[in-house]
C-alpha positions as CSV (number, residue, x, y, z in Angstrom):
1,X,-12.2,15.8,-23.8
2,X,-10.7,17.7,-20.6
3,X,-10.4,14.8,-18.0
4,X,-8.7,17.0,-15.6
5,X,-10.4,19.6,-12.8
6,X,-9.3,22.0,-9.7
7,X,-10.8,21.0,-6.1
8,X,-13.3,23.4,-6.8
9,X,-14.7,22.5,-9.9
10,X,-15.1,19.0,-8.4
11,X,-16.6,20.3,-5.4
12,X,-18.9,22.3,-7.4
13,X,-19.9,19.1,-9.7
14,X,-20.5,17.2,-6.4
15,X,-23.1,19.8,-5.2
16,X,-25.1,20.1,-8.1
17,X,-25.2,16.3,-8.3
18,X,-26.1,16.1,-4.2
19,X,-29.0,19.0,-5.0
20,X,-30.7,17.4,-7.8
21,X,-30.7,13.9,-6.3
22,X,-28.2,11.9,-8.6
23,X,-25.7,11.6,-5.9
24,X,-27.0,10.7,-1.9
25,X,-24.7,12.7,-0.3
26,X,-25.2,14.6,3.5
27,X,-24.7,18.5,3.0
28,X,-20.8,19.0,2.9
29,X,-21.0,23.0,2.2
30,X,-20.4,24.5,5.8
31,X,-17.0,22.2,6.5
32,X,-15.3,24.9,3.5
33,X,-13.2,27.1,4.1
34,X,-14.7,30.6,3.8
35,X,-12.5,31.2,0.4
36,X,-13.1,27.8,-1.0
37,X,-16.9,27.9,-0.6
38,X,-17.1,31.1,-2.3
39,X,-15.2,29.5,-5.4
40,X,-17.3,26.3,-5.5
41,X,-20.7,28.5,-5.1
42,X,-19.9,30.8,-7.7
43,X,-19.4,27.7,-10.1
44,X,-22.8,26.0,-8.9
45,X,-24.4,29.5,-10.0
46,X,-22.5,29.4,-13.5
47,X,-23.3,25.8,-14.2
48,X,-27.0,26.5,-13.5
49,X,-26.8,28.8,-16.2
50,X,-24.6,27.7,-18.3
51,X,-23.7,23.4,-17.7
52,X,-19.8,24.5,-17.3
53,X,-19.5,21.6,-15.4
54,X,-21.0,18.7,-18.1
55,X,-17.4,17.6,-19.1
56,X,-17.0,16.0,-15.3
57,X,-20.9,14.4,-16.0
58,X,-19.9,13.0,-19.1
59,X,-16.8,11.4,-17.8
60,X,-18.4,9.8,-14.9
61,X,-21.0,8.2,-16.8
62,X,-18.7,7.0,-19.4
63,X,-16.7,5.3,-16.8
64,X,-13.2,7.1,-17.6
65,X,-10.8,8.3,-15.1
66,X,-11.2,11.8,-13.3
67,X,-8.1,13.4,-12.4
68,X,-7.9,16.6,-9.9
69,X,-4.8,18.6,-10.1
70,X,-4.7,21.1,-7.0
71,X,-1.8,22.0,-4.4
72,X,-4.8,21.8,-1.7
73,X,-5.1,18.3,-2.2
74,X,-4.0,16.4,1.0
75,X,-4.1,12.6,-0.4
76,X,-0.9,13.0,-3.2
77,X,-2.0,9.8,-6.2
78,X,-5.1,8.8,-4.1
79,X,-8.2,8.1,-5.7
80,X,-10.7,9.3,-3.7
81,X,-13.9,7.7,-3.2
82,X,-15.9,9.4,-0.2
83,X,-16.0,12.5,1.2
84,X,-13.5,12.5,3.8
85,X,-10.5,12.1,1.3
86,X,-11.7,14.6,-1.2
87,X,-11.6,16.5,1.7
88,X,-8.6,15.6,3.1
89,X,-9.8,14.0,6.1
90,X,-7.0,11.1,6.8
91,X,-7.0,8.2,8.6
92,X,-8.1,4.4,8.9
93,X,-11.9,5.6,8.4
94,X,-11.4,6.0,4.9
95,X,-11.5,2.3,4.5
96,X,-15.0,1.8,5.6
97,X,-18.0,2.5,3.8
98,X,-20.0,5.5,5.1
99,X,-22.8,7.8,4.0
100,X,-20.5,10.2,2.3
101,X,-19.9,7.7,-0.5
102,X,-19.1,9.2,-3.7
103,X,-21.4,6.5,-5.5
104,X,-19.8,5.4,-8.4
105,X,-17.6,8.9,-8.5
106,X,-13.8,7.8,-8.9
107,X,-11.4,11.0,-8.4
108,X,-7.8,10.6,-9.0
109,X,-6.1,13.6,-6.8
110,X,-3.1,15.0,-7.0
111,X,-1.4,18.0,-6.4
112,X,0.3,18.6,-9.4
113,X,-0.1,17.7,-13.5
114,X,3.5,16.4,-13.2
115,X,2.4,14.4,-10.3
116,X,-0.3,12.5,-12.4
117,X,2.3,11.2,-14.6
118,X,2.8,7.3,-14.3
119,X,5.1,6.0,-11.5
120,X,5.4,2.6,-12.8
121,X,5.8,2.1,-16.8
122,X,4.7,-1.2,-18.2
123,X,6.8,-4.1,-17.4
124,X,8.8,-2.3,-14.8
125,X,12.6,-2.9,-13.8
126,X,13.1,-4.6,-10.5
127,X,16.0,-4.7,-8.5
128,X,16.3,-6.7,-5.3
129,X,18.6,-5.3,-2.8
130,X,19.8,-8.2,0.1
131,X,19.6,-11.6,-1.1
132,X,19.0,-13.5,2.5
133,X,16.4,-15.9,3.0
134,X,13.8,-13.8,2.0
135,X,15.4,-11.5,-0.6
136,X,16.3,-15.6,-2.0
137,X,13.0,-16.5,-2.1
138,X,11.2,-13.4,-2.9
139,X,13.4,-13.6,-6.3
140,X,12.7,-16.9,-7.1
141,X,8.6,-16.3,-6.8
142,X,8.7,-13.2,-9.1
143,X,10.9,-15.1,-11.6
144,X,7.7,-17.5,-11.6
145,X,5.1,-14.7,-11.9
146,X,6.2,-12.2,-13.3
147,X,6.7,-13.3,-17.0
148,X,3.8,-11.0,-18.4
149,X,4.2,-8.3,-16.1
150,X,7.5,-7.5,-14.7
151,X,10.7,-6.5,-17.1
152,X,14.4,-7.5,-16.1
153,X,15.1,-8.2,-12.1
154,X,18.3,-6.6,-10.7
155,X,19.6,-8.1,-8.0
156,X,22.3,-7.0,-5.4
157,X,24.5,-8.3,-2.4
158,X,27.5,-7.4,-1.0
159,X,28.3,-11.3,-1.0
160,X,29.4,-11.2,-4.8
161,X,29.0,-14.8,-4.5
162,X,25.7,-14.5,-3.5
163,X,25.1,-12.5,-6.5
164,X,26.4,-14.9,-8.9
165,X,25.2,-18.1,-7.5
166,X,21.2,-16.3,-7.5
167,X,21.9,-15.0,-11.3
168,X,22.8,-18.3,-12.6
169,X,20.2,-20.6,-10.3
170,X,17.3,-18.6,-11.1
171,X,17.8,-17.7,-14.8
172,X,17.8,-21.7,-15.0
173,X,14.3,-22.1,-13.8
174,X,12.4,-22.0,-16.7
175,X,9.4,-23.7,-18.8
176,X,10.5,-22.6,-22.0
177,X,7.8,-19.4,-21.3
178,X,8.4,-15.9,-20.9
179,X,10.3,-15.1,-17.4
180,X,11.8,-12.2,-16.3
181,X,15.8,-12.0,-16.8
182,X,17.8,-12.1,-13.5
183,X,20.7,-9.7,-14.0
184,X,23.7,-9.1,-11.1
185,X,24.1,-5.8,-10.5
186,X,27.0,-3.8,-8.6
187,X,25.3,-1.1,-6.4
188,X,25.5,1.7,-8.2
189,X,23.7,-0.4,-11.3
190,X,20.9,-1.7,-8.9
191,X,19.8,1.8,-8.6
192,X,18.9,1.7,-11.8
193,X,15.1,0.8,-12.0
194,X,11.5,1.3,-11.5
195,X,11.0,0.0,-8.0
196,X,13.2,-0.7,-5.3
197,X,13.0,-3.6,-3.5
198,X,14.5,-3.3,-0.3
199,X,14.9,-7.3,1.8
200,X,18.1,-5.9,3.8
201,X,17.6,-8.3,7.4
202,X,19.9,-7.2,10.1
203,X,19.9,-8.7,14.0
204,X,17.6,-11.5,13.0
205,X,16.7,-12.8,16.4
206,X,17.9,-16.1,16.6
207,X,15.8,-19.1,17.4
208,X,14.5,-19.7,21.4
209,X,14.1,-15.6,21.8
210,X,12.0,-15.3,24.4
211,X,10.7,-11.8,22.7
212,X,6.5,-10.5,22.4
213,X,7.8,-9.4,18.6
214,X,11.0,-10.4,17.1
215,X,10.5,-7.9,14.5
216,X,10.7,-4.8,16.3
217,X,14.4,-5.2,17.4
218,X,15.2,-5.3,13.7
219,X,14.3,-1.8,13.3
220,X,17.2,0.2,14.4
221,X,19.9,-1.6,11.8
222,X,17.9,-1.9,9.2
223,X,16.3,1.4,9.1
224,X,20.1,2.8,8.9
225,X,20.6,0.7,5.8
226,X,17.2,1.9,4.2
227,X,18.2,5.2,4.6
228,X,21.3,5.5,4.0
229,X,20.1,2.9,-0.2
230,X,17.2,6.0,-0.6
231,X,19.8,8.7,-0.2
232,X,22.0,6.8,-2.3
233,X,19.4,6.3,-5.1
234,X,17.7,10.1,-5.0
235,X,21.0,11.1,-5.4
236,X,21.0,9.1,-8.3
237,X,18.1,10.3,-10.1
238,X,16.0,7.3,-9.1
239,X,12.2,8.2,-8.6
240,X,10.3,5.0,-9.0
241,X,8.7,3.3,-5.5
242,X,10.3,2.0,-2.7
243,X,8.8,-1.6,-1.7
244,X,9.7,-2.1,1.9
245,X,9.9,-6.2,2.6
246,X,12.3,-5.8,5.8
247,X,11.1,-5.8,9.5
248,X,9.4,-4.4,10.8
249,X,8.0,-3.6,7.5
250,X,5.4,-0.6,8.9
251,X,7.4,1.1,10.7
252,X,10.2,1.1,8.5
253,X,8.0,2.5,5.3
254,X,7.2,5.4,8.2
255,X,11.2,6.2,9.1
256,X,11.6,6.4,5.1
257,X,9.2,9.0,4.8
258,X,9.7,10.7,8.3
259,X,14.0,10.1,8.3
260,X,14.1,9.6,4.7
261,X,11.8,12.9,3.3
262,X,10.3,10.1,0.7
263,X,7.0,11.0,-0.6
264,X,4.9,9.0,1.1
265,X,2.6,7.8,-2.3
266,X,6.4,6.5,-3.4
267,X,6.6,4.0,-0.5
268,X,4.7,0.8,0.0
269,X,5.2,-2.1,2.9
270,X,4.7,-5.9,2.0
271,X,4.1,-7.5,5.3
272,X,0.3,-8.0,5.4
273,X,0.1,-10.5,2.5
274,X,1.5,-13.2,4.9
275,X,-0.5,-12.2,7.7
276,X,-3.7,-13.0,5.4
277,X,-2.4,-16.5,4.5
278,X,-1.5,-17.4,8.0
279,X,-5.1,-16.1,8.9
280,X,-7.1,-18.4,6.4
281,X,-4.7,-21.2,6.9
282,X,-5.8,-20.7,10.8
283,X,-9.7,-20.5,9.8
284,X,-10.0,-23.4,8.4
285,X,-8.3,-25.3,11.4
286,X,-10.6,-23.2,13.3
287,X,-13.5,-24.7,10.9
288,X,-14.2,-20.7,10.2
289,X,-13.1,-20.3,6.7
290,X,-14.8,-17.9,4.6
291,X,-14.1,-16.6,1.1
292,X,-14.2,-12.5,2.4
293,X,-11.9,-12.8,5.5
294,X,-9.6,-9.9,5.7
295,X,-6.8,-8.6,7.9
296,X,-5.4,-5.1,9.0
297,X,-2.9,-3.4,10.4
298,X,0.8,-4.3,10.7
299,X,2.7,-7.4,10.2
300,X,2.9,-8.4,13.5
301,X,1.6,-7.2,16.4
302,X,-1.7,-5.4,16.6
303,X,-2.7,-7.2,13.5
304,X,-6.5,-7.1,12.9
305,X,-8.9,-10.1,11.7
306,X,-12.3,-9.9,10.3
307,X,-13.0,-13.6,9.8
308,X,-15.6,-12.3,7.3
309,X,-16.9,-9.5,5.2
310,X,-20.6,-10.4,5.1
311,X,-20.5,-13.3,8.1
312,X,-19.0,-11.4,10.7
313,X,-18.1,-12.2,14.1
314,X,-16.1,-10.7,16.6
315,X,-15.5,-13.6,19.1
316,X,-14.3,-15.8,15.9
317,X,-12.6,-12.5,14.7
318,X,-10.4,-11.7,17.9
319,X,-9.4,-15.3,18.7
320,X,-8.4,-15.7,14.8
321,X,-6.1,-12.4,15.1
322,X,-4.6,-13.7,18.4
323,X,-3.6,-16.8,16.8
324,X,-2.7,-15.6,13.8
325,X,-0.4,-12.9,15.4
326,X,1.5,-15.9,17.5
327,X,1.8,-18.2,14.1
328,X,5.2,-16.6,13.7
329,X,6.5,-18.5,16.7
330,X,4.7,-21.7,16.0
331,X,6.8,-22.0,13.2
332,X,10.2,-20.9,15.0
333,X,9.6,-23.6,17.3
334,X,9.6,-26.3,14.6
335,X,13.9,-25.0,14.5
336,X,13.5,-23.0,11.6
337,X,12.7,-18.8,10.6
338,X,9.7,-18.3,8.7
339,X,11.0,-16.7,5.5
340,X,9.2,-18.9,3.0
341,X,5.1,-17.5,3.2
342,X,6.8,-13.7,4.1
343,X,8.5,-14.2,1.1
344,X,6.0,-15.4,-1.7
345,X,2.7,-14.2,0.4
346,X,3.8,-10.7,1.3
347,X,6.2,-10.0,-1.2
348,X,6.1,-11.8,-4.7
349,X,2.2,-12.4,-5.0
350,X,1.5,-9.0,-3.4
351,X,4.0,-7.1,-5.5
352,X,3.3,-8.7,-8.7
353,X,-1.0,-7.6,-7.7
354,X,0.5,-4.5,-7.6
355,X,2.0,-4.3,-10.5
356,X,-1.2,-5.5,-12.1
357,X,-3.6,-3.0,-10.8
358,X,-5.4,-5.6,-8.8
359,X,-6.2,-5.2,-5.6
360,X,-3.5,-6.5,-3.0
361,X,-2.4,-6.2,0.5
362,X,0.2,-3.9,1.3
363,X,0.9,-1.0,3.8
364,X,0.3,2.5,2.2
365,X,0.3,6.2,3.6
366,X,-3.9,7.0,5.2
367,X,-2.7,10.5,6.0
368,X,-1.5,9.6,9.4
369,X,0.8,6.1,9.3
370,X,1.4,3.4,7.1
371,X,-1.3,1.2,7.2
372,X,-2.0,-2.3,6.2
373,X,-5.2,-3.0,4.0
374,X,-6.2,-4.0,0.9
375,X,-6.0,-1.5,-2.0
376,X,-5.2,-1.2,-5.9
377,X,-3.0,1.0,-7.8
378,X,-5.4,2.5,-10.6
379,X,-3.4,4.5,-12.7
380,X,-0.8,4.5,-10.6
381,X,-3.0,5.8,-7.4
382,X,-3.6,4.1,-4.6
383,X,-7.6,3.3,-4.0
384,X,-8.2,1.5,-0.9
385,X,-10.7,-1.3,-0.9
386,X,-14.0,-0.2,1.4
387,X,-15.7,-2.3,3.0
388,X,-19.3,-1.9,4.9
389,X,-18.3,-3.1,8.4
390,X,-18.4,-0.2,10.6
391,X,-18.2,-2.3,13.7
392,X,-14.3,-2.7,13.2
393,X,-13.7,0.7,13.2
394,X,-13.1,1.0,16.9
395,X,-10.0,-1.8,16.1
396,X,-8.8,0.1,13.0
397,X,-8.4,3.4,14.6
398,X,-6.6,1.4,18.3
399,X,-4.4,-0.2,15.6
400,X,-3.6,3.3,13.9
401,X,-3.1,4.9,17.5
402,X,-0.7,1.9,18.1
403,X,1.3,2.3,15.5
404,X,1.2,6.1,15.5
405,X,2.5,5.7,19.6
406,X,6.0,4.6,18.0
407,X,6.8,7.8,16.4
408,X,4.9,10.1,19.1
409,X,7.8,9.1,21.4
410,X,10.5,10.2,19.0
411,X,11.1,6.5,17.5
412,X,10.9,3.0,17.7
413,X,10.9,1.4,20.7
């Protein structure tokens, strides 16, 4: 059976399914371009006649996997689920849950067939460049979870010692159970894999800064290094995804696209994963837990807390992000970084999620920044998680035009 359509045929499906009542949809016809509203009216007329458009029907009902193939398309590996991204409409509104709800519709754009080919095979290769505190750490959580999922784990640092010590340490943790092989790698051989894993830390601030974000002064070294592994590995041949661990995780994932001319569906940040577990350790001394909390936005500053999907309230909700945005310095003032919870939080539960299918927190590409939110790669495209809370939407999009105020005045400040 043909599982795979042009913008217009979907289009087309969608308005014969909005006009006969199967899908509650508002009128979307007049936002069309003159040309594509021709296409899509001629096949309404030819499916009246002659049900051209039953193969799309049949999929949908049987649960199975659209997929749109169309240069038009403005989300690249994005499954759309409303409207606005079918459309093309970008930003953090596609993560709430508005009338223009495809219903149960699931549409897996992209702009080419090649480009619906798989990104990540089964049981993908790994490799780990920077083995600090938190490359360390990150290693030793995926080691632990990723014995069904993940394939060999590369890892690199230009301490050779470093290297070894990590190869023989972590390949010695084991239950007798299927792990993932360590395996030290010289540069070159790191580049060979299926995602990148890029935990460089340069100009850590050290401890007593009196800084608003420690992160942010990260940014210019590390980005350097990013760009300068990504030019190394395209040149290579290497065209798995980039997972961006390194602060300040958003706004790096942004200078590799931007600086870096990565596609942006080949980039992801892991920085929000943390965030979430500070947040719901910080509920419940709050006495606020719930189940359905979320968090948005960037690791760090500006970060967003909805103490609950289905409870929610915004006095509990700002006071949680406040605190939960300062937890990185309770910590420091103990004498030690955080690298631990950024480590297995954001990076090896989130990755290995990810890996999975399932949903996870992560930054990915709305059309306009990097963003962080809750999504799933299905198929290998990314489908955000939407939620029916249209009263944080005035946050989201402050949060987006934060982050978005870095790059308007030419880079990071």
């Amino acid at each position: 059976m043909r599982n795979t359509f042009s913008l217009d045929e979907i289009l087309a499906y969608i308005e014969c399914s909005r006009r006969s009542s199967s899908l509650d949809i508002p009128a979307f016809l007049d936002s069309l371009e003159p040309e594509l509203l021709d296409s899509v009216m001629a096949l309404v007329a030819e499916n009246e006649e002659e049900n051209c458009l039953s193969g799309i029907d049949e999929l949908a009902e049987s649960g199975k996997p659209i997929f749109l193939a169309d240069e038009r398309v403005r989300f690249n590996r994005h499954v759309a689920q409303s409207m606005k991204e079918l459309l093309g409409n970008t930003g953090v509104r596609i993560l709430i849950d508005e009338e223009d709800s495809l219903g149960g519709l699931r549409v897996h754009m992209a702009r080419t067939l090649q480009d619906l080919e798989p990104m990540i095979p089964w049981k993908p290769k790994i490799s780990i460049a920077g083995l600090g505190d938190v490359g360390g750490t990150l290693l030793t959580g995926l080691r632990l979870l990723g014995g069904e999922d993940l394939g060999a784990i590369r890892i690199y640092d230009p301490d050779a010692n470093k290297v070894r010590r990590y190869e023989l340490e972590i390949n010695e943790v084991s239950d007798g159970g299927p792990m993932p092989e360590v395996i030290g790698s010289s540069y070159q051989e790191l580049l060979d894999c299926d995602i990148l894993v890029f935990t460089v830390s340069l100009g850590v601030p050290p401890l007593g800064t009196n800084l608003t974000d420690v992160r942010m002064v990260q940014f210019e070294k590390n980005s350097a290094v990013l760009l300068q592994y990504a030019k190394d590995a395209e040149k290579s041949g290497f065209r798995g995804m980039y997972f961006i661990v390194s602060d300040p995780v958003d706004q790096l994932c942004m200078s590799l696209m931007l600086n870096g001319g990565i596609a942006p569906e080949r980039i992801r940040g892991f920085g929000l994963g943390v965030m979430e577990g500070r947040a719901r350790y910080i509920a419940k001394e709050m006495g606020e837990y719930r189940d359905d909390l979320r968090v948005y936005g960037p690791h760090g500053k500006g970060i967003i807390a909805v103490n609950s999907l289905s409870e929610y309230d915004e006095e509990v909700s700002l006071e949680l992000a406040a605190r939960t945005e300062r937890e990185n310095f309770r910590i420091r003032e103990t004498g030690f970084k955080p690298y631990i919870a950024p480590a297995l939080s954001s990076g090896a539960i989130q990755m290995v999620k990810a890996i999975r299918g399932e949903y996870h927190a992560s930054a990915w590409f709305d059309g306009k920044v990097f963003f962080g939110a809750r999504s799933m790669l299905n198929e290998g495209f990314t489908q955000p998680e939407r939620i029916p809370l249209k009263a944080i939407l005035p946050r989201l999009e402050a949060c987006e035009d934060f982050l978005l105020s870095f790059f308007r005045q030419g880079d990071i400040v």
